[in-house]
C-alpha positions in Angstrom: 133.5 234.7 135.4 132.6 233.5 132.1 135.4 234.9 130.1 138.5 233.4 132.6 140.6 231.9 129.9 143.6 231.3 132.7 143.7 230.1 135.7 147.4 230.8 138.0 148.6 229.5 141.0 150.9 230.2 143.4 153.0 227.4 144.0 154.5 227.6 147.7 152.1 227.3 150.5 149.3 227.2 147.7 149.7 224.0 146.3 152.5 222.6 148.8 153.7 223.4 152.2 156.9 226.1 151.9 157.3 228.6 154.5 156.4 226.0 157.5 160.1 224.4 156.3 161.7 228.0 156.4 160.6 228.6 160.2 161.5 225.2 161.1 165.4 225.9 159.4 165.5 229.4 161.2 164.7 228.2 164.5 167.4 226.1 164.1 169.5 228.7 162.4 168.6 230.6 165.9 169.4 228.2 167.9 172.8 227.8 166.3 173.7 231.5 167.4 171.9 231.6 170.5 175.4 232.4 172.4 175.2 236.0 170.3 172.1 237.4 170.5 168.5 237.0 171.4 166.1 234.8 169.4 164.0 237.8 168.9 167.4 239.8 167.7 168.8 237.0 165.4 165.6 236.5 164.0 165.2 240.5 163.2 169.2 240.8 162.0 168.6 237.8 159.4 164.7 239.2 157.9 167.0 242.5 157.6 169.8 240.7 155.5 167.6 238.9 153.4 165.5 242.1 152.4 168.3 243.4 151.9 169.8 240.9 149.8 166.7 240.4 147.5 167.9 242.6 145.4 170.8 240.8 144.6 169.5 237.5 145.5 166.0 237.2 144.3 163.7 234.7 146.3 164.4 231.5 146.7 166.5 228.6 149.3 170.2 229.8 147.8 169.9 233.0 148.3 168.3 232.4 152.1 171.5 230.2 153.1 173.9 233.3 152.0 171.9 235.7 153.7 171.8 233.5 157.0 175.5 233.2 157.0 175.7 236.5 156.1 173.5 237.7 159.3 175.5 234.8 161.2 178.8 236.9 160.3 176.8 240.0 161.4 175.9 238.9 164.2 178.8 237.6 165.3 181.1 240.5 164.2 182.8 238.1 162.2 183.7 235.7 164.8 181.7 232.1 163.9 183.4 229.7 163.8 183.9 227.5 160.4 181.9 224.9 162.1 178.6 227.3 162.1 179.1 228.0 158.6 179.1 224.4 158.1 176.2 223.8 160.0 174.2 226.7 158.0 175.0 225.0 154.5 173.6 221.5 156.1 170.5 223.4 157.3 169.9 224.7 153.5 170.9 221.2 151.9 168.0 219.9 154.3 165.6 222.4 153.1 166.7 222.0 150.1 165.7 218.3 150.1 162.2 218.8 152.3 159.5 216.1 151.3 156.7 218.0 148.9 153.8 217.7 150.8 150.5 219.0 148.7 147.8 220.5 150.6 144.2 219.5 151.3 142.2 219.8 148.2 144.9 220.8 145.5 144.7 217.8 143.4 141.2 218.0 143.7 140.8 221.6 142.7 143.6 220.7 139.6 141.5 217.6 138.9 138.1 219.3 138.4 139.4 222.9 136.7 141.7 220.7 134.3 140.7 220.8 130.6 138.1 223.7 131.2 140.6 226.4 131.7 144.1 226.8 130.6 146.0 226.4 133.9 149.6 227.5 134.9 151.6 228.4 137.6 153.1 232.3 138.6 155.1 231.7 141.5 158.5 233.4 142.9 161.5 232.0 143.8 164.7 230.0 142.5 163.9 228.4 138.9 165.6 225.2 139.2 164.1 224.3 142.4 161.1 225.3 141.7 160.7 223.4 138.4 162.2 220.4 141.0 159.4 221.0 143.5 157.1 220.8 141.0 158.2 217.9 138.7 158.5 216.0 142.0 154.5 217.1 143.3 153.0 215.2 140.9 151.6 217.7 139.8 153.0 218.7 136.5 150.9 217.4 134.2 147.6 219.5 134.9 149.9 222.9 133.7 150.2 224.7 130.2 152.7 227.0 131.7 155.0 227.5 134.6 156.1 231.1 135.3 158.8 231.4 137.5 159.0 234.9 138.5 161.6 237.2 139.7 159.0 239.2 141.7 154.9 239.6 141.6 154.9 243.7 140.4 152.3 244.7 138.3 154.8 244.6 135.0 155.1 241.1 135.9 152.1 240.0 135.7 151.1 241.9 133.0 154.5 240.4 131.0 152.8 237.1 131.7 149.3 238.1 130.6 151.2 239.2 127.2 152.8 235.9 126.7 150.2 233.8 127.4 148.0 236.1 124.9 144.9 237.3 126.9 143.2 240.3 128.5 143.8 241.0 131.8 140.2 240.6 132.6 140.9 236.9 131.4 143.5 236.0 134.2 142.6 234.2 137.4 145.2 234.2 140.1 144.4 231.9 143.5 147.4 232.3 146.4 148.2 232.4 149.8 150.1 236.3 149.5 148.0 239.2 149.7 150.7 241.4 148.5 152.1 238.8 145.8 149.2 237.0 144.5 146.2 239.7 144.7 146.7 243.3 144.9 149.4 243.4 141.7 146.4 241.4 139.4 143.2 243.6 141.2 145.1 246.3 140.1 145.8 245.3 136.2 141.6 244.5 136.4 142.2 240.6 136.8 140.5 237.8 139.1 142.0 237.0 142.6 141.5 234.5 144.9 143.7 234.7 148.4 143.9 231.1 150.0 145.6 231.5 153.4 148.4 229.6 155.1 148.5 229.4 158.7 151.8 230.8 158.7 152.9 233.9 156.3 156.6 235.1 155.7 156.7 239.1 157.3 157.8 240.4 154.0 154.6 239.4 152.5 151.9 240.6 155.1 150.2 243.9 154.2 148.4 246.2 157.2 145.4 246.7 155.2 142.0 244.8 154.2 141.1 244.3 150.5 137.8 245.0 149.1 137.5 244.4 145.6 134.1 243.5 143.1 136.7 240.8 141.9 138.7 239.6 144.9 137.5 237.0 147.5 139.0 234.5 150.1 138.6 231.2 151.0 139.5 228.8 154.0 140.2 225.7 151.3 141.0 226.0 147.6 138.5 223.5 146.7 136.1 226.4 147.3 136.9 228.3 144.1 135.3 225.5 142.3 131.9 227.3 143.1 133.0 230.4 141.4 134.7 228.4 138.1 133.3 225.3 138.0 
């Protein structure tokens, strides 16, 4: 571990809460078309449409409130009323406004790893809210550099090792993904820590364990500090 010159993390449901706030909004979401379809069906029709729509879309709030009207419209065989669709744009304004709530141990982690590595952040989703969720963390200050990726792929990662002018070998990446956050920087022959969060969006679950000489997991990120610090 001596040679880690950078030290990434995720931001959502690594450093503050995320996906907790999306299953809140599509409970209510199923809740609101509950006269349609099952919970279990609405809740399969709208995962479908945002895959789908990632493409287009990219990750992020925006592109979740099209693709829940979108599945509403589905659903529905384009019969909702206005009223829903008004309903869905409040539900994304609310998420789009959820308090930033960091969790246990992040600032002391950021605190103790500050000014003995370069730190930055590598996360996915929308830029603008993501730079807002982070400018309104608190947490700023303690970053170099804040990536805010289109998608966690090998090539993105290895874009990012480019630009911030190191070896792969260099890179330190600690997240909550599996898929996002490990597997893509294992396999470029960086670091990887996975922190997990009690709840994990299906798209980013895997069906496999990892075993890696430079991979390990942790119940609190505060734990790293014994590997960095």
């Amino acid at each position: 571990m001596k040679n880690i010159k950078v030290i990434a993390f995720d931001a959502d449901d690594t450093l503050f809460i995320n996906e907790t706030y999306f299953d809140e909004t599509e409970q209510k979401f199923c809740g609101l078309m509950q006269d349609y379809l099952s919970k279990q069906g609405i809740s399969q029709e709208l995962f479908k449409v945002e895959i789908d729509n990632l493409k287009l879309y990219g990750y992020g709030i925006k592109g979740y409130i099209l693709s829940m009207i979108e599945a509403a419209m589905t659903i529905s065989n384009n019969t909702i009323p206005i009223e829903i669709v008004e309903k869905i744009i409040q539900y994304g304004k609310e998420l789009l406004q959820k308090p930033i709530v960091l969790l246990d141990g992040v600032e002391e982690t950021l605190d103790a790893l500050y000014g003995k590595y370069k730190l930055v952040v590598a996360t996915k989703g929308d830029l603008l809210d993501q730079r807002r969720k982070l400018h309104n963390s608190g947490l700023g200050h303690y970053f170099h550099h804040i990536e805010v990726m289109s998608d966690k792929q090998e090539k993105d990662y290895t874009d990012l090792i480019k630009r911030l002018e190191i070896e792969p070998s260099e890179f330190f990446m600690i997240g909550n993904s599996l898929k996002s956050d490990v597997l893509p920087v294992l396999a470029i022959g960086g670091h990887a820590v996975h922190i997990p969060f009690h709840t994990t969006w299906a798209h980013e679950k895997i069906d496999h364990k990892v075993v890696h000489e430079n991979f390990s997991t942790h119940e609190n990120i505060v734990e790293v500090l014994k590997k960095l610090v």
